[in-house]
C-alpha positions as CSV (number, residue, x, y, z in Angstrom):
1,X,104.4,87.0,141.3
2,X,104.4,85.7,137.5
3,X,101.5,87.9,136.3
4,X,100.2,85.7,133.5
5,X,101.1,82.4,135.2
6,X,97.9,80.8,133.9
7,X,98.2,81.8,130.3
8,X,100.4,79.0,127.7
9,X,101.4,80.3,124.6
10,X,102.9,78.9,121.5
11,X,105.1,81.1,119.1
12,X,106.5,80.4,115.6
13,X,107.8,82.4,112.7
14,X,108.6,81.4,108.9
15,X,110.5,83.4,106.1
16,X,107.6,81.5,103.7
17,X,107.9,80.5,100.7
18,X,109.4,83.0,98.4
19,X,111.1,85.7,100.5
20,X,115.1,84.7,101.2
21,X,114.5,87.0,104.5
22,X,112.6,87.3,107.6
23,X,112.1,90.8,109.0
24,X,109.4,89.1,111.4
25,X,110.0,89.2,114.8
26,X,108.0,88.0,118.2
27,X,108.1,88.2,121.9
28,X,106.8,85.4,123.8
29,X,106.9,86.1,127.9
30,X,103.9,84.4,129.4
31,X,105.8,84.7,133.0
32,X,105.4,88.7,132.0
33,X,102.0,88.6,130.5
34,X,103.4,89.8,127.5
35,X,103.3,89.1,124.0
36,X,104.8,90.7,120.7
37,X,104.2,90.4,116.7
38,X,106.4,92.7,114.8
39,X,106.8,92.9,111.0
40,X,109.6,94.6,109.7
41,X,109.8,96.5,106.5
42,X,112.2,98.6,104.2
43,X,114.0,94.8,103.0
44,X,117.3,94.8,102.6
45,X,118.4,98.3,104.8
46,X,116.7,97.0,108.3
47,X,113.0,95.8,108.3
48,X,114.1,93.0,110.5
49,X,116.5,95.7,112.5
50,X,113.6,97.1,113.5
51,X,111.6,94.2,114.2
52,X,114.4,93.1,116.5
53,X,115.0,96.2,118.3
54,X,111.3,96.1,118.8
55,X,110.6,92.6,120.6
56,X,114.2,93.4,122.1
57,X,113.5,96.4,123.7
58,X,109.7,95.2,125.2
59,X,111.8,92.4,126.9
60,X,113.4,94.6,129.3
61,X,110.6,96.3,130.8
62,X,110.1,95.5,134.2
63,X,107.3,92.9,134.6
64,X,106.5,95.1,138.3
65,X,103.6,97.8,138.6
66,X,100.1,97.9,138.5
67,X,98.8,96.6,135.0
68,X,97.9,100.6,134.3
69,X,101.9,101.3,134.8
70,X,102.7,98.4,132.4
71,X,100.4,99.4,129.9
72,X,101.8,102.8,129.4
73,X,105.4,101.5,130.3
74,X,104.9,99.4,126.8
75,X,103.5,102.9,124.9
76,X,106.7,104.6,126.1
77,X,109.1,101.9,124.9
78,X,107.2,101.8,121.9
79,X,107.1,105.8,121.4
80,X,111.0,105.8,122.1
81,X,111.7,103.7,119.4
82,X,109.9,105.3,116.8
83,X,112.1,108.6,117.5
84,X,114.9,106.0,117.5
85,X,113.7,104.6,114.2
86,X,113.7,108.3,112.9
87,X,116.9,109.2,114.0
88,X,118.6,105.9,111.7
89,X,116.8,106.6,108.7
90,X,114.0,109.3,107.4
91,X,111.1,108.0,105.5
92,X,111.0,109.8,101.9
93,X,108.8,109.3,98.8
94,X,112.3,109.7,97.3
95,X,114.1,107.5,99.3
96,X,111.8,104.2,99.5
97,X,114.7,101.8,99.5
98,X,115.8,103.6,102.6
99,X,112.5,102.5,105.1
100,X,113.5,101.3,108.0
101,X,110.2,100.5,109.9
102,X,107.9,97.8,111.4
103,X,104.4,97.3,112.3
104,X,103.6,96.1,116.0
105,X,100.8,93.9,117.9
106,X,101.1,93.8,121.5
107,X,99.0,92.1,124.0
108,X,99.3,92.5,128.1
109,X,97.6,90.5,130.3
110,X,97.3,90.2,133.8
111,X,94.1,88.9,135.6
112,X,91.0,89.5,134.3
113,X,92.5,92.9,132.4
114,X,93.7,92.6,128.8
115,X,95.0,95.4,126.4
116,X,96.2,94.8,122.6
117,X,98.2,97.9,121.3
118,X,99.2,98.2,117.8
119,X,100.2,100.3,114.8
120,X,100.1,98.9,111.4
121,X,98.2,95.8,110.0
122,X,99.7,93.1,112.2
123,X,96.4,91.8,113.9
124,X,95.3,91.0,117.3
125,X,92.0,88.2,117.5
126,X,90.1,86.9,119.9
127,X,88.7,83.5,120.0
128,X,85.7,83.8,122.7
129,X,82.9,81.1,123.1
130,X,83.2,79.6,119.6
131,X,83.2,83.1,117.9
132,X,85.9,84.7,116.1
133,X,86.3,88.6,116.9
134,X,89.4,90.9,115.3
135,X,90.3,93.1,118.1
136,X,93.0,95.4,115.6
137,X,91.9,97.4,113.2
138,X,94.0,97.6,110.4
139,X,96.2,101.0,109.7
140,X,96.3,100.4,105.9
141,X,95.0,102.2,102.8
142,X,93.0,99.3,102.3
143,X,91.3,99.7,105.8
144,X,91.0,103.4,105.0
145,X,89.3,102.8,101.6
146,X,86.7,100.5,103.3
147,X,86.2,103.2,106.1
148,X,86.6,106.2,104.2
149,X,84.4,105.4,101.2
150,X,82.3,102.3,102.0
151,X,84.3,99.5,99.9
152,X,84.1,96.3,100.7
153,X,86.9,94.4,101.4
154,X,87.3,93.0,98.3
155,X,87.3,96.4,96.3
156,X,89.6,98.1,98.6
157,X,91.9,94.9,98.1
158,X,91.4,95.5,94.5
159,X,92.7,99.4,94.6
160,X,96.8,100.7,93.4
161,X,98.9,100.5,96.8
162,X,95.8,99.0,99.2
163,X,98.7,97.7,101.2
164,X,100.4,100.5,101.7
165,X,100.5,101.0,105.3
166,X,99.1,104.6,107.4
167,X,100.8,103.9,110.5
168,X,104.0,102.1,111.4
169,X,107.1,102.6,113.8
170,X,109.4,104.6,112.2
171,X,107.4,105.9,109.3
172,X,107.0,109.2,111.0
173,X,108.0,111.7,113.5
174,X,104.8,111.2,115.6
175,X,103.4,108.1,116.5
176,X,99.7,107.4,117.3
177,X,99.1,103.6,118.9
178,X,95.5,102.7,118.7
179,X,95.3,100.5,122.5
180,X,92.3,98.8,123.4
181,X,91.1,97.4,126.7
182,X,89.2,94.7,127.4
183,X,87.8,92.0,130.3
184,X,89.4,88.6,129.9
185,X,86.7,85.2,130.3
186,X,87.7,81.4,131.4
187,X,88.3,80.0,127.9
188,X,89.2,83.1,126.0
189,X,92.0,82.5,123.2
190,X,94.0,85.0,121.6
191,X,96.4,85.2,118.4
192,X,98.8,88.0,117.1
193,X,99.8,87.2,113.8
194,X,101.9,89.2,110.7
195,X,99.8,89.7,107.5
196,X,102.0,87.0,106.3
197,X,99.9,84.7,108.0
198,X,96.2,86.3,107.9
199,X,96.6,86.8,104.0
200,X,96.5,82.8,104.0
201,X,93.7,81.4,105.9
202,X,90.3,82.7,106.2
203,X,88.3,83.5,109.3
204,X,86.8,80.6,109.2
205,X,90.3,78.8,109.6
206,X,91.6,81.3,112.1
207,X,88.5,80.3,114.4
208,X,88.9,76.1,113.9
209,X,92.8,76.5,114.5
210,X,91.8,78.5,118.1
211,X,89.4,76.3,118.7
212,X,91.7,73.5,119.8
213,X,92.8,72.9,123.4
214,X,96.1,73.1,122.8
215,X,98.2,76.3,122.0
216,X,100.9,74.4,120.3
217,X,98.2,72.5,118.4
218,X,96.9,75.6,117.1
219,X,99.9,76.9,115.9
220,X,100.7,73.9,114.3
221,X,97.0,74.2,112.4
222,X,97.9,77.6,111.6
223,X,101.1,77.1,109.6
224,X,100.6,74.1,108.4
225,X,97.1,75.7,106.5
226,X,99.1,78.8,105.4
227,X,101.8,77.0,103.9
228,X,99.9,75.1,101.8
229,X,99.1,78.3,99.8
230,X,101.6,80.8,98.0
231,X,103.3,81.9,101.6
232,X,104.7,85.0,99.3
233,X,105.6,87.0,103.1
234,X,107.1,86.0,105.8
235,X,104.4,84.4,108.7
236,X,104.5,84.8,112.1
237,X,101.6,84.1,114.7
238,X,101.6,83.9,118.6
239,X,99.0,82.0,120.1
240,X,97.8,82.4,123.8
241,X,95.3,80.5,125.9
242,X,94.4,79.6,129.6
């Protein structure tokens, strides 16, 4: 049985407008109910390595098993290639040139059951009944900031290093997903995107973009509002609707 059968998706990725390389990545198996952002980092010694071996290794689970089995078939995969990830290259203060990481966003689907898993500050929305709702939260310092000592958004943004990730596959020895579950409704929309392409658009165009019936139409929205501004990172977006 094709397990998301009903769900069309749309996928596109774009070095943008400054970068020479794209250490984005994305998975797009709809058959599978199974969908992938990943947004390599460390430049130059294997962000998009990572990336790759990421939406790479997703691929080959089996698409059999009760959603519950999937679900934690994807955290395994996922948990394996951080200790991969850690075996290639340590993370050091002293060695940032030698990062060889990637954030993830990963959405399972299969009836009326959904479940976004992540780690880092590629996002996961939800476009429900003409209402935009981010379903990630962010593992950033900027996040933390906002959390941690009641910024807003704009001072966090505004703080040394608000970037700078907290959690990311292959930045440490343990790694701790953040999965959450949710009930799928006729009409619901979703998006999993790279910073590269939330940076550029605000909610406001996120929600229009998801809005229209097509998920090819969307994406088309989506880059074509983002690469009208600076496009200074590389931009990658899934989009996936009934």
């Amino acid at each position: 049985m094709q397990v998301g059968a009903r769900w069309r998706s749309a996928a596109r990725t774009d070095a943008g407008k400054v970068r020479m390389r794209n250490e984005d990545a994305f998975l797009e198996c709809p058959a599978q109910g199974l969908w992938v952002v990943a947004d390599g980092m460390g430049g130059y010694r294997g962000g998009d390595l990572a990336s790759q071996l990421i939406v790479a290794s997703l691929a080959e689970l089996p698409a059999h098993g009760s959603f519950d089995e999937r679900l934690e078939g994807v955290r395994g995969c996922l948990h394996w290639i951080n200790r991969r990830l850690g075996q290639e290259l340590t993370v050091t203060d002293a060695h940032h040139d030698s990062i060889m990481g990637s954030t993830v966003v990963a959405l399972l689907l299969e009836g009326e059951r959904a479940a976004c898993i992540w780690a880092g500050d590629s996002r996961c929305y939800l476009w429900r009944q003409q209402r935009l709702y981010q379903l990630s939260r962010d593992h950033s310092l900027q996040q933390q900031l906002i959390d941690q000592r009641q910024m807003s958004a704009e001072q966090a943004r505004a703080q040394p290093g608000a970037r700078a990730l907290t959690r990311a596959l292959g930045a440490s020895e343990q790694l701790t997903l953040e999965v959450l579950e949710l009930q799928v409704y006729p009409g619901d929309a979703f998006l999993l995107c790279s910073d590269g392409l939330y940076q550029e658009l605000s909610s406001d165009a996120l929600g229009k973009a998801l809005s229209l019936a097509s998920a090819q139409v969307a994406l088309e929205r989506l880059f074509e509002g983002a690469l009208r501004g600076a496009a200074g990172d590389n931009l990658t977006a899934v989009v996936i609707r009934q």
